[in-house]
C-alpha positions in Angstrom: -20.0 29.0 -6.0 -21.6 28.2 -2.7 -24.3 25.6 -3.1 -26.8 23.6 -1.5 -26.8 20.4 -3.0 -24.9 17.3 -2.2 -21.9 16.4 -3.9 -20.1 12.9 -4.2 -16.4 12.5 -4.1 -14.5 9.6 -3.8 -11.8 9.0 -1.1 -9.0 9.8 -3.0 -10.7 13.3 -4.5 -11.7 14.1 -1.0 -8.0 13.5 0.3 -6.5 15.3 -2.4 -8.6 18.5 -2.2 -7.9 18.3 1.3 -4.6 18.5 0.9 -4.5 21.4 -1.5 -7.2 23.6 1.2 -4.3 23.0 3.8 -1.9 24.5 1.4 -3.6 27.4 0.3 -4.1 28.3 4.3 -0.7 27.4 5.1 0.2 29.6 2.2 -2.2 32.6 3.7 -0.7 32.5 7.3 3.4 32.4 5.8 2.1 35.6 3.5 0.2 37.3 6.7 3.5 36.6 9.0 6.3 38.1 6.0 3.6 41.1 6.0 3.9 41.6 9.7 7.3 42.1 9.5 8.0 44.0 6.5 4.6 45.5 6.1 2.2 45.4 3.4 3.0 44.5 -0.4 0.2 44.9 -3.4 2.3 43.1 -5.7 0.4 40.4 -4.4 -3.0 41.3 -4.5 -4.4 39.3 -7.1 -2.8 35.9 -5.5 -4.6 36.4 -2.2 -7.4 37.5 -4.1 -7.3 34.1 -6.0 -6.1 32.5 -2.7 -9.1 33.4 -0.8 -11.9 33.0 -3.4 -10.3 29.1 -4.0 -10.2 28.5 -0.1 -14.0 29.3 0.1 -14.8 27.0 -2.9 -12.9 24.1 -1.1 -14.6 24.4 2.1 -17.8 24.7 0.4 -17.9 22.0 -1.6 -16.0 19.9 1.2 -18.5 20.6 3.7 -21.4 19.5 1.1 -19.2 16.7 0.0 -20.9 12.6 0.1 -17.3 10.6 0.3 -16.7 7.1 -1.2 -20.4 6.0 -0.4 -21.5 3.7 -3.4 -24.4 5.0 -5.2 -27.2 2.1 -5.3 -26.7 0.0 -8.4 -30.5 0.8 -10.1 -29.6 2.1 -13.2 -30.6 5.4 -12.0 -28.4 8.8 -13.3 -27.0 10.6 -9.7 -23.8 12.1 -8.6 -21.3 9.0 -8.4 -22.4 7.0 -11.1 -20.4 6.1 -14.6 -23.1 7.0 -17.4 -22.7 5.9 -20.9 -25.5 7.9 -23.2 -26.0 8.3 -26.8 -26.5 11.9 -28.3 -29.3 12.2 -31.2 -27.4 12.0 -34.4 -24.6 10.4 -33.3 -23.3 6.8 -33.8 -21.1 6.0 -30.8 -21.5 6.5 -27.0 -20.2 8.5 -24.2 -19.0 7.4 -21.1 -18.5 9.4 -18.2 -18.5 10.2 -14.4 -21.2 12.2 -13.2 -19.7 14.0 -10.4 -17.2 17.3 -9.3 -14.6 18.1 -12.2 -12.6 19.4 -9.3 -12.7 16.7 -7.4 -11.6 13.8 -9.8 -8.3 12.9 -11.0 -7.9 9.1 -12.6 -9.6 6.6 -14.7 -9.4 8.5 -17.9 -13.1 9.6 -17.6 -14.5 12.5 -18.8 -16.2 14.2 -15.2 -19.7 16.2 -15.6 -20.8 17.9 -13.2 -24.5 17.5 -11.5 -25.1 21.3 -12.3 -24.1 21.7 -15.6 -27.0 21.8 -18.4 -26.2 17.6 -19.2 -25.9 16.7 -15.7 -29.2 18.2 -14.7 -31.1 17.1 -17.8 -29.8 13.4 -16.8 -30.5 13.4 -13.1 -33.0 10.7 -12.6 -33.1 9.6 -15.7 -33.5 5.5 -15.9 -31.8 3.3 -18.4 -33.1 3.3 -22.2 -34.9 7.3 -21.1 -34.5 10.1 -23.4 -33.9 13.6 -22.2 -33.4 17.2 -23.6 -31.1 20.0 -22.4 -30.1 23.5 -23.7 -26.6 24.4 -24.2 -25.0 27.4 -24.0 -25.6 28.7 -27.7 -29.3 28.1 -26.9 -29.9 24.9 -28.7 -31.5 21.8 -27.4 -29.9 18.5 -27.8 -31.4 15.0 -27.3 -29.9 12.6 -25.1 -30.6 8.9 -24.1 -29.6 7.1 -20.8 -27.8 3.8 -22.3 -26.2 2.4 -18.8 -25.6 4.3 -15.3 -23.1 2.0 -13.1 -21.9 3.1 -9.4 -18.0 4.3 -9.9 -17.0 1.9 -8.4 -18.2 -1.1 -10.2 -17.0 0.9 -13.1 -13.9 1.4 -11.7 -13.7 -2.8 -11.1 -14.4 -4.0 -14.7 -12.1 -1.8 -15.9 -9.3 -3.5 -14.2 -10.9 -6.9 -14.8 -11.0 -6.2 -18.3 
C-alpha cells in the first residue's frame, strides 16, 4: 500500500501507531535472536510474513503522515475534516472523519479514507456541492457536501454539547 499522497493523523493516532511499529520490530528482532540459537522454525512463516508486510504499511503511511495540524475551517472536504453529507434517496445525514481508518481510534466517528471511491468523489467538494462516485458493484451514487468542520472543532462541540 505504499502511496504518495499526504495523509492526516492526529496526535494521538500518530502516537498510537507508533507504538504498535515499535512492537512489531521489537517482535522481529526477539524472533531473529530465538532463531539464532535454535535455528530456523516454519511454523512461523505466515506471522513474519504478516509481521513484515504490516511494518512496511506503518512506516509508509507514517512517513507521509500530516500530524495534528488543523485543516483550515473553509468548508472545504480534505483529509482531517468531520463531513456530514446527505446520500440521494435518503432522509438523514452522515457524519464522519475523513481521514486513515488505521490511524483513528475515538469519538465514535465513522473514518473514510481519502482513497476510497466516497473520499475521492468528496475531495474538494464545498458546502451545499453535489458529487457522484461508483461503488464497488459498479453503481453510481449521488452525494451532497452538507458541512465539512476541521476535527478538531468537531471534536470541541461535541464536548460542549
Amino acid at each position: 500500500m505504499t502511496g504518495t499522497a499526504l495523509v492526516w493523523l492526529t496526535q494521538e493516532a500518530h502516537n498510537r501507531l507508533h507504538g504498535e511499529l515499535r512492537e512489531l520490530r521489537a517482535a522481529g528482532h526477539e524472533r531473529r535472536s530465538v532463531e539464532k540459537s535454535e535455528g530456523p522454525n516454519d511454523e512461523g512463516a505466515p506471522d513474519i510474513q504478516w509481521r513484515q508486510a504490516r511494518i512496511r504499511e506503518l512506516e509508509d503511511l507514517l512517513l507521509r503522515a500530516v500530524v495534528g495540524e488543523t485543516p483550515p475551517d473553509d468548508g472545504i472536504a480534505e483529509p482531517g475534516m468531520v463531513l456530514t453529507v446527505r446520500f440521494d434517496h435518503e432522509d438523514g445525514t452522515e457524519t464522519f472523519l475523513l481521514g486513515v481508518p488505521d490511524g483513528f481510534d475515538g469519538d465514535e466517528l465513522e473514518v473514510y479514507s481519502p482513497e476510497s471511491p466516497l473520499g475521492q468523489a468528496l475531495a474538494g467538494a464545498r458546502q451545499g456541492e453535489a458529487r457522484s462516485y461508483r461503488v464497488p458493484n459498479g453503481a453510481t451514487m449521488k452525494v451532497r457536501l452538507i458541512q465539512a468542520v476541521p476535527y478538531g472543532q468537531h471534536r470541541q462541540r461535541r464536548a460542549a454539547g
